[in-house]
N, C-alpha and C positions, 0 to 999 in steps of 0.2 A: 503419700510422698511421691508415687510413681506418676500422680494426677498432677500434680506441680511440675513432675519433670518433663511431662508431652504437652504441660499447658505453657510452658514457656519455650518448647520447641516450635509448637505451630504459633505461637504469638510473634517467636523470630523471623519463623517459617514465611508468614502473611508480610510481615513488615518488608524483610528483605525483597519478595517478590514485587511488591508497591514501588520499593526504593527502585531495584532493576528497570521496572518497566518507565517508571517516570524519567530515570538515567537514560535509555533508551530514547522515548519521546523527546527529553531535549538535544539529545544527539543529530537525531534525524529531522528536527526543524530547525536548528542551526546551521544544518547541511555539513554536519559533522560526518556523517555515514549514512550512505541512503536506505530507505525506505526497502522494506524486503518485495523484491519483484515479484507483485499478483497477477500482471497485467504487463504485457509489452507488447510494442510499435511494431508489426508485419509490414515487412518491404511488399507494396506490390508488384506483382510478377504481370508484365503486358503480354497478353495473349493476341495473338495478330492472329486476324482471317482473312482469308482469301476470297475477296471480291474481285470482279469482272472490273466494276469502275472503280481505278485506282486514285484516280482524283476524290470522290468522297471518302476513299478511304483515310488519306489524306489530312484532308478538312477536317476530320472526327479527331484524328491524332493530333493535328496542332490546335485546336480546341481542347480537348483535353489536359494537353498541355498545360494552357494557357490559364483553365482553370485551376489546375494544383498548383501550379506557379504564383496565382492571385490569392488562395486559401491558404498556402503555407508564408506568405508573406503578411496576413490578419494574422494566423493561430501558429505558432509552430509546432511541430508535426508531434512532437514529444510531449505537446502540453498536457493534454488528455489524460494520458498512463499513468502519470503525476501525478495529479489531480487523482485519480484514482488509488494509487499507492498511496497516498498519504489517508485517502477517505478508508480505505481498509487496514491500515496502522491505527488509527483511530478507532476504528471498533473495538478490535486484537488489543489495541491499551488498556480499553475500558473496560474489555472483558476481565483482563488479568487484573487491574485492579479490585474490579467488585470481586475476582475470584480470591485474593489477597488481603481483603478486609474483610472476608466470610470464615477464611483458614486462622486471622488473627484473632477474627470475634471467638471461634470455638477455640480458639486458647485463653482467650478471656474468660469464658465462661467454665472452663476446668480449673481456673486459679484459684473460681472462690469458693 
């Protein structure tokens, strides 16, 4: 009797956890609630040095510029972490589910 009543616990147990995490998944790819932050976007900090020739120094800065200016205008700056947070939601789903349908199976197998 007590084997029934922990084999329909963790059969709960596994289901519920599948349900959650799949609720979860469609949450955060509907962009209903984001993605848990693994990964985020560092402001860079411009460290100036002191050179003698002020004019290359200059040149280097509005060049660089002018690069981040032309990169963040292809990629924005945020796409990366995204991309990111979602590839590691994606594991963390998969994980929990296999973990989810391993705690249902051993309730499955105390039923019979």
């Amino acid at each position: 009797m007590i084997n029934k009543i922990i084999g329909y616990a963790l059969l709960v147990a596994g289901l519920l956890l599948i349900i959650f995490t799949l609720y979860q998944s469609y949450n955060i790819f509907m962009r209903n609630s984001p993605a848990p932050l693994m990964f985020k976007v560092q402001t860079s900090v411009a460290i100036t040095k002191t050179n003698n020739i002020g004019d290359l120094q200059d040149l280097q800065k509005q060049l660089k510029e002018e690069v981040s200016k032309q990169i963040s205008q292809m990629i924005p700056t945020d796409t990366l972490p995204k991309i990111l947070n979602l590839f590691s939601w994606s594991i963390l789903a998969g994980i929990l589910i296999f973990g989810g349908g391993q705690i249902a199976g051993l309730g499955v197998k105390m039923l019979k």
